[in-house]
Wavefront OBJ file of the C-alpha trace (Angstrom):
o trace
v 140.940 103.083 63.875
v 142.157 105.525 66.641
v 143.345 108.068 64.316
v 141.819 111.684 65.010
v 143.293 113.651 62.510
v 140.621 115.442 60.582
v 140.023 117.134 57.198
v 136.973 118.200 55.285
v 137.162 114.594 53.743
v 136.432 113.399 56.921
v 132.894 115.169 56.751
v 131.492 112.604 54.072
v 133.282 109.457 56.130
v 131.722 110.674 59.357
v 128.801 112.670 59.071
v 124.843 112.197 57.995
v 125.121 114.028 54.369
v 121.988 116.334 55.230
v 124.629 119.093 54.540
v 127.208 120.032 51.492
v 129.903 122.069 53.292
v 132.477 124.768 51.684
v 135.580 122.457 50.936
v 137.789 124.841 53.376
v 137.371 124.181 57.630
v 136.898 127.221 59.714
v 139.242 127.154 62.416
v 138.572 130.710 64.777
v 137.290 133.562 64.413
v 138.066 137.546 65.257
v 135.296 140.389 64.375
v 134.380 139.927 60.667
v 137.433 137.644 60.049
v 138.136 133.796 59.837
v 140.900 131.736 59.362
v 140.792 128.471 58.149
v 142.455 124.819 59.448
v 145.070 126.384 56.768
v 145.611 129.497 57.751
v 143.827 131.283 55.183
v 141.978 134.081 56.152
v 137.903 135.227 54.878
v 136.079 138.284 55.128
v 132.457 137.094 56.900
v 129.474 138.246 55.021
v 127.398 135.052 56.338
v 127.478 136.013 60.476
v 127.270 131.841 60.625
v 123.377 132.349 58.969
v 122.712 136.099 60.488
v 123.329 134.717 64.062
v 127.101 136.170 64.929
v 125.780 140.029 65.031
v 128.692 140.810 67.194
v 130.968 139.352 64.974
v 133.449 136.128 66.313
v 135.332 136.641 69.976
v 133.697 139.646 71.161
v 134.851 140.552 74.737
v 132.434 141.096 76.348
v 130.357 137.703 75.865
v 133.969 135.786 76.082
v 134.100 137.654 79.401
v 130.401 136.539 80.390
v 130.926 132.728 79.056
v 134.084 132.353 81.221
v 132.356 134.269 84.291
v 129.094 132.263 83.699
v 130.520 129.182 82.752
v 132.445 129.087 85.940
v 129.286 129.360 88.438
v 126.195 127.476 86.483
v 125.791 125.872 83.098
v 122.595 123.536 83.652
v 119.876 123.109 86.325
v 116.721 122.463 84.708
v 113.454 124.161 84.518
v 112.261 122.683 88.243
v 114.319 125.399 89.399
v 114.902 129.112 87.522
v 118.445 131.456 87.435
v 118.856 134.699 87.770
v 120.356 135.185 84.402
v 117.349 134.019 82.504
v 115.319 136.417 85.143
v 117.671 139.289 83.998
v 117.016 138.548 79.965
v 113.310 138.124 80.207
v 113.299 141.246 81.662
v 115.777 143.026 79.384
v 113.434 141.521 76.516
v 110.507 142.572 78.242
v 111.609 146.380 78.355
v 112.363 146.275 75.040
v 109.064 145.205 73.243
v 105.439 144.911 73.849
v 105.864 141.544 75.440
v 105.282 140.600 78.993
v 106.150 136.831 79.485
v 109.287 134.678 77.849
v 109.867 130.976 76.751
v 113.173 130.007 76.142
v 114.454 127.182 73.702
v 117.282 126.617 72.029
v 116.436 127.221 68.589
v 114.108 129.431 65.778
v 112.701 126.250 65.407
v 111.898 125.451 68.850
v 110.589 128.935 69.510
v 108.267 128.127 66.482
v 107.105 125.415 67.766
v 106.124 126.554 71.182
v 104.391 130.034 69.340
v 102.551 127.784 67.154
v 101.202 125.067 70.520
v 100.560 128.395 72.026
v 97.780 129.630 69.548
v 96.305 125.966 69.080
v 95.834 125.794 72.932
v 94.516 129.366 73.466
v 91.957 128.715 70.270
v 91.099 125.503 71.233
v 90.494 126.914 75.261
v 88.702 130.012 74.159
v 86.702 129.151 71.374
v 86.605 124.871 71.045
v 88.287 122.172 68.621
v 87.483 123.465 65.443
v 89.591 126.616 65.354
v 93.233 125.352 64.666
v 93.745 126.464 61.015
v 97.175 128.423 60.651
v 97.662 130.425 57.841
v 100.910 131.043 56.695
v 102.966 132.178 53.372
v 104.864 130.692 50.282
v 108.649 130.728 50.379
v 108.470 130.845 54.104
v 110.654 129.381 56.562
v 109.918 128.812 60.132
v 112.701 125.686 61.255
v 112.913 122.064 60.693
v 110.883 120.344 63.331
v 107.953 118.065 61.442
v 105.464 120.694 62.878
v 107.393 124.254 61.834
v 108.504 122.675 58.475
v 105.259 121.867 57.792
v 104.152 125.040 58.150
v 107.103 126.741 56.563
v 105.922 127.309 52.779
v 108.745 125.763 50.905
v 107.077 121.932 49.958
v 110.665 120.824 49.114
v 111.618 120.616 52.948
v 108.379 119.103 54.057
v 107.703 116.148 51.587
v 108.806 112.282 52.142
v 108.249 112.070 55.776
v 104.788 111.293 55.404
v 101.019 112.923 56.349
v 101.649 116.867 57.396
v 99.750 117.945 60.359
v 96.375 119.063 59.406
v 95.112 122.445 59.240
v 98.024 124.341 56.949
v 96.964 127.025 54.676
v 99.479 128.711 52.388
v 99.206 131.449 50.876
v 101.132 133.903 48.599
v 103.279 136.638 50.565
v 102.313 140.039 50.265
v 98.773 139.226 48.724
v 96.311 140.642 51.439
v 93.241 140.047 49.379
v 94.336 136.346 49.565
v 94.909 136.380 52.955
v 91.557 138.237 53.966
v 89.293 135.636 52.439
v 91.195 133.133 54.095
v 91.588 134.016 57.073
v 88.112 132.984 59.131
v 86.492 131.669 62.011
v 88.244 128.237 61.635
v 91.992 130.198 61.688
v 93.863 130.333 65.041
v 96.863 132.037 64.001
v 98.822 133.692 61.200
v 102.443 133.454 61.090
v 104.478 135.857 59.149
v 108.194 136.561 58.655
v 108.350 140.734 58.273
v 111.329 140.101 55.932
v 111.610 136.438 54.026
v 115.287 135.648 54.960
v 115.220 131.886 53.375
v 112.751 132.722 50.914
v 114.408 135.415 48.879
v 114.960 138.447 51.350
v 111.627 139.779 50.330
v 110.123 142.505 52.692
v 106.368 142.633 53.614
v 104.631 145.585 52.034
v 103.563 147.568 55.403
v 100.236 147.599 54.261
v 100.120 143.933 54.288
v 101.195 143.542 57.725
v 98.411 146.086 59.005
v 95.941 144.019 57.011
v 96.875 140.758 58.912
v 96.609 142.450 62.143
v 93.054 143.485 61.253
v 91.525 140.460 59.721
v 93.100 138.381 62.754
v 91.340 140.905 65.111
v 87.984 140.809 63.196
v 88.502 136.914 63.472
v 89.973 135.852 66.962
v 93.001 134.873 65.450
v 96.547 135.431 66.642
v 99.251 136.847 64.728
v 102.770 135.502 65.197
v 105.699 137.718 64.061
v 108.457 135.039 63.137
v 112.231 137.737 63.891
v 114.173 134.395 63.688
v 115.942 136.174 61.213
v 114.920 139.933 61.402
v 115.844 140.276 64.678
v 117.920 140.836 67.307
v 119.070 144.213 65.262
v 119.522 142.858 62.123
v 117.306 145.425 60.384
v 118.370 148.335 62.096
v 115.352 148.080 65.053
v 115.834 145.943 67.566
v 112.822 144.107 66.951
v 111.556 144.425 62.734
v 107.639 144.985 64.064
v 109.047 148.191 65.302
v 109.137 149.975 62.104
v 105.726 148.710 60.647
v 103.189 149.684 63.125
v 101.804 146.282 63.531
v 102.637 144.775 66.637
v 101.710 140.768 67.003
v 100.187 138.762 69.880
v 103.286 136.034 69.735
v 107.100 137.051 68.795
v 110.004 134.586 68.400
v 113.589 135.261 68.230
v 116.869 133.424 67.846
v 119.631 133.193 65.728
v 121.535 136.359 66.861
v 120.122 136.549 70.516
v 123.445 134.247 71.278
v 125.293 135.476 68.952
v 126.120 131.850 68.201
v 125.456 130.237 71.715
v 121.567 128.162 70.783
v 119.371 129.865 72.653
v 115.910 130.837 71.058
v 112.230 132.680 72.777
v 109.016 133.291 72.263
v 107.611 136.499 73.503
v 104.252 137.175 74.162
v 101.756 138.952 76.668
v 100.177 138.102 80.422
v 96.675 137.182 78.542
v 97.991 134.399 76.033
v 100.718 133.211 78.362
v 98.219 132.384 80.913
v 96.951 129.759 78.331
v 100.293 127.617 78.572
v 99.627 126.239 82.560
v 102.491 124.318 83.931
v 103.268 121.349 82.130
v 101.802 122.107 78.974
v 104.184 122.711 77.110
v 108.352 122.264 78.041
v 111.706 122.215 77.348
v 115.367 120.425 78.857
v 118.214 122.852 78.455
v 115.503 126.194 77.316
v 116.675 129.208 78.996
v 119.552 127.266 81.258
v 121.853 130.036 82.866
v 125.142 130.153 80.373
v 123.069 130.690 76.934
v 120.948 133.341 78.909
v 124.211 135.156 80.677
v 125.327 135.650 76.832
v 122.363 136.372 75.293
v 121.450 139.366 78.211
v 125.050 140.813 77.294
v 124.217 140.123 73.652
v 120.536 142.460 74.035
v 122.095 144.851 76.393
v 124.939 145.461 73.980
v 122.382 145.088 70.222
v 119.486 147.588 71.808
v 121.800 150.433 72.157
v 120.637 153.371 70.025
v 124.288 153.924 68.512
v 124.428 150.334 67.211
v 121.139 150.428 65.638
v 122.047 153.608 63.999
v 125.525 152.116 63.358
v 123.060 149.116 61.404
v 121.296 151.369 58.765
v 124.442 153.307 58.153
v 126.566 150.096 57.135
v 123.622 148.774 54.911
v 123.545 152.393 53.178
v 126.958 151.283 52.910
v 127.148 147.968 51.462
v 123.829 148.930 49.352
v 126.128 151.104 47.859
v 129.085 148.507 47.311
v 126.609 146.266 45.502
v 125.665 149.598 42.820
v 128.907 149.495 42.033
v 129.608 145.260 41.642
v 126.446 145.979 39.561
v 127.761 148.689 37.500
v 130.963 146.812 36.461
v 129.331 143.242 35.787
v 125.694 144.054 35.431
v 124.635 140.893 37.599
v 121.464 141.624 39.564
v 117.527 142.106 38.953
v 117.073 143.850 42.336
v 118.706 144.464 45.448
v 116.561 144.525 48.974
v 116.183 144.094 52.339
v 116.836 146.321 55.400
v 119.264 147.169 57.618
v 122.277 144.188 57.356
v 119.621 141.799 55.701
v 120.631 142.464 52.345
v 119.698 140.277 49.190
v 120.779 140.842 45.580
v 118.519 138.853 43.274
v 120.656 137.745 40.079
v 119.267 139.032 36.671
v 118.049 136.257 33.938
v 121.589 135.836 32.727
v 122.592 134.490 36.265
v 119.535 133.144 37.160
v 119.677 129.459 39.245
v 123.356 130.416 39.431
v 123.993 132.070 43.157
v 125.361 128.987 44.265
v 128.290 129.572 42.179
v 128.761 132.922 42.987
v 129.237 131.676 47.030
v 132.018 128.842 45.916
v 133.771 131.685 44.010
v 133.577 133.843 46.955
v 134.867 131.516 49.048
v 137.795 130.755 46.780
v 138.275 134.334 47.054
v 138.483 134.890 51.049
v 135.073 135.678 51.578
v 131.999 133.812 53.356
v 128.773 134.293 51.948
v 125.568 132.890 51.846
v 122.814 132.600 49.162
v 118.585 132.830 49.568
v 117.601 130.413 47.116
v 119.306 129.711 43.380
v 118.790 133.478 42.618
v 119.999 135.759 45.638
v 122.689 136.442 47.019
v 122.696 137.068 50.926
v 124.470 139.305 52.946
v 124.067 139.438 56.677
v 127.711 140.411 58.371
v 128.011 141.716 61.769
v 126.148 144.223 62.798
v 129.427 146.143 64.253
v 131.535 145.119 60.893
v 134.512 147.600 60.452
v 134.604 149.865 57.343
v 137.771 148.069 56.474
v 136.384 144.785 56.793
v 133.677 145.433 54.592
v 135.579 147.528 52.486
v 137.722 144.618 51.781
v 135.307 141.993 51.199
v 133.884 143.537 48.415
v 137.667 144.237 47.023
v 137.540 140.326 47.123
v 134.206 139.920 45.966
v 134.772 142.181 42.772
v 137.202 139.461 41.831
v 135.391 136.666 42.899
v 132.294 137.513 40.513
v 134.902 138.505 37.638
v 135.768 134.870 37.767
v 131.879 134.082 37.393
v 130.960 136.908 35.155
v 133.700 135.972 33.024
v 133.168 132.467 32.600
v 129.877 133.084 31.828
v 130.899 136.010 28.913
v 133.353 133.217 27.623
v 131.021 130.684 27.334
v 128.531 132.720 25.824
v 131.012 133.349 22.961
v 131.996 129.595 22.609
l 1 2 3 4 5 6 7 8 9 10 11 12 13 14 15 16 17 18 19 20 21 22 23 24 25 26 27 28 29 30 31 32 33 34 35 36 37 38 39 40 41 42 43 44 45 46 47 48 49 50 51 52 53 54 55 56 57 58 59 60 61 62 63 64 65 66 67 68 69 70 71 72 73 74 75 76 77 78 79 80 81 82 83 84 85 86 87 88 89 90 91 92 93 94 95 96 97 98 99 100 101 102 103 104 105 106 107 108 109 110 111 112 113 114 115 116 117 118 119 120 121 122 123 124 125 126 127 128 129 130 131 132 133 134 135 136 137 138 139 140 141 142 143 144 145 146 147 148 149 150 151 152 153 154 155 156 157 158 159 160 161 162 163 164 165 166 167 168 169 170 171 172 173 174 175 176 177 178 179 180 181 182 183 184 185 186 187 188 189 190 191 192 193 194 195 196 197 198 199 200 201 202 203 204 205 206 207 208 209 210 211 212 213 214 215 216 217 218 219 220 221 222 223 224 225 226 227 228 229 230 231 232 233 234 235 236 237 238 239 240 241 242 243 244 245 246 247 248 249 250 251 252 253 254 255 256 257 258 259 260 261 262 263 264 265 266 267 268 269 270 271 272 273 274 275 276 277 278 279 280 281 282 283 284 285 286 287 288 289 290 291 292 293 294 295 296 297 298 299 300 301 302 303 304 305 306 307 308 309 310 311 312 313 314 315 316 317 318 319 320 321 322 323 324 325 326 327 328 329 330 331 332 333 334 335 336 337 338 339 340 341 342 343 344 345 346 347 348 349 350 351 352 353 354 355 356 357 358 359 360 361 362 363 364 365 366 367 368 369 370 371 372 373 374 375 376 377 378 379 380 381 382 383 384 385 386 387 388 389 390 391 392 393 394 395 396 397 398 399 400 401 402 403 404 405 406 407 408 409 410 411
């Protein structure tokens, strides 16, 4: 069969069914717009999972990939590029960090923050320090090691044994965490806003509590900004609003603003633990993802854009008060900066998913957090109208939910 014709049908002929995509194909992209295969345009709430923060076709990186693209894609860590140079610099101004590994994923950048404080507890202080604590409801990627220590069990069961040496524990509970936490733990991981889990931020107080029972213990404390970063909550980085800063950082999704590219930052003393050859990667930090992402922190770390971040999610905070006023749908609505979730109330609960298929039906892309939130992360740079817009569509969208659900409740 040499026909290459496709359609969304062609998904379940061709494809491993690890995912359930929308029934519509998204064909390009402009800003905070898409068009489908049919022509049909959508208003992006979703930013392709909080990774397009620029929104789709921005100039400037189209004029990078094209200038990039044309010199060096690929040569492989036995040699290094000046663009990866330039971003681990960029990054390194930025942040408390002083060294860079590059990957391609969240995942990936996991994984190497999570070798890194095995090897520097095993170097410094033997074998029997590799405990890593981490939270329920977390999620740190899909590799067997990051899954396993991402605290949803539902991801992580039927592939056999986990590694050893997991220890979850409830999220914001810092009496929990301070008994466990000991001389056997090597590292705490910790996402300063649960994006997967539910959008739930850590209570400041928590995060300071980490920092000090890993200090009083030897034990590192990774920030996981997968998610939170890049902008996304209105710093550049999400540690820079807490007044906690952590030994290991890692950052993706929106640091290509949709090209993979992911990193773990960290400082001289702990980077000196990973000696050449320990640890590696094929295509991590090759020159085109790094071009884009240096134009993509260059352009996300200016001050206006930042600002331009916690005056939209005043914004679209506000837009939700008033979906909430006319259908009465949520329990709570949190987050920070253009991480946004609204947690259905008890007459919605389990039911976001169908809230996201209405949207969609409606012209807009959205995203859920589990069966009870609803997740927005747009563009960081969204237009007024754009959003304005959306939740024009949206109103109707969750009039077609809303209203089932008063009809049925009737029948």
């Amino acid at each position: 069969m040499n026909d290459l014709t496709v359609t969304r049908q062609t998904f379940d002929e061709v494809m491993v069914p690890v995912f359930a995509p929308a029934p519509f194909v998204p064909d390009r992209g402009l800003g905070s717009r898409v068009w489908d295969t049919q022509g049909r345009d959508y208003i992006d709430f979703a930013g392709g999972i909080a990774v397009t923060a620029l929104g789709h076709a921005h100039p400037e990186l189209l004029k990078v990939l094209q200038e990039q693209g044309s010199k060096l894609w690929h040569i492989g860590n036995g040699y290094t590029n000046e663009p990866v140079l330039r971003l681990a610099r960029r990054l390194e101004n930025l942040t408390f960090a002083d060294r860079a590994f590059f990957a391609n994923s969240g995942a990936e950048a996991n994984e190497a923050a999570l070798k890194l404080a095995r090897r520097v507890a095993f170097d410094r202080h033997g074998a029997d320090k590799y405990e890593i604590i981490s939270f329920t409801q977390s999620f740190h990627g899909r590799t067997f090691f990051t899954v396993s220590v991402g605290g949803q069990p539902k991801y992580s069961e039927g592939f056999g044994p986990v590694p050893a040496g997991i220890i979850h524990l409830p999220y914001n509970d810092l009496e929990a965490a301070k008994q466990a936490i000991g001389a056997k733990t090597c590292a705490v991981i910790v996402e300063p806003i649960q994006g997967e889990g539910g959008v739930i931020p850590a209570d400041p107080a928590f995060l300071k509590g980490l920092r000090e029972a890993c200090d009083a213990h030897g034990a590192l404390l990774i920030f996981d900004e997968v998610q939170t970063g890049v902008g996304r909550s209105g710093y550049f980085y999400a540690y820079q609003d807490t007044g906690v800063t952590p030994d290991i950082l890692t950052t993706a999704k929106a640091l290509g603003n949709g090209f993979p590219i992911g990193a773990m930052l960290t400082t001289n003393e702990l980077a000196a633990y990973f000696k050449v050859g320990v640890h590696g990667t094929t295509y991590g930090g090759n020159p085109l993802g790094a071009a884009i992402a240096d134009k993509v922190v260059e352009l996300i770390s200016d001050p206006k854009v930042l600002e331009g971040v916690r005056s939209r999610s005043v914004t679209l905070k506000g837009h939700l008060a008033k979906l909430d006023d006319r259908f009465g749908l949520f329990r709570q609505v949190r987050g920070k900066g253009l991480l946004i979730g609204a947690e259905l109330n008890d007459a919605y609960k389990g039911r976001a998913k169908d809230f996201v298929a209405a949207a969609g039906q409606h012209g807009v892309i959205m995203l859920m957090a589990g069966p009870d939130v609803l997740r927005f992360v747009p563009s960081l740079i969204m237009p007024e109208d754009d959003m304005n817009e959306g939740f024009a569509r949206l109103a109707k969208a969750f009039e077609s939910v809303a209203g089932a659900k008063t009809e049925a409740a009737s029948h």
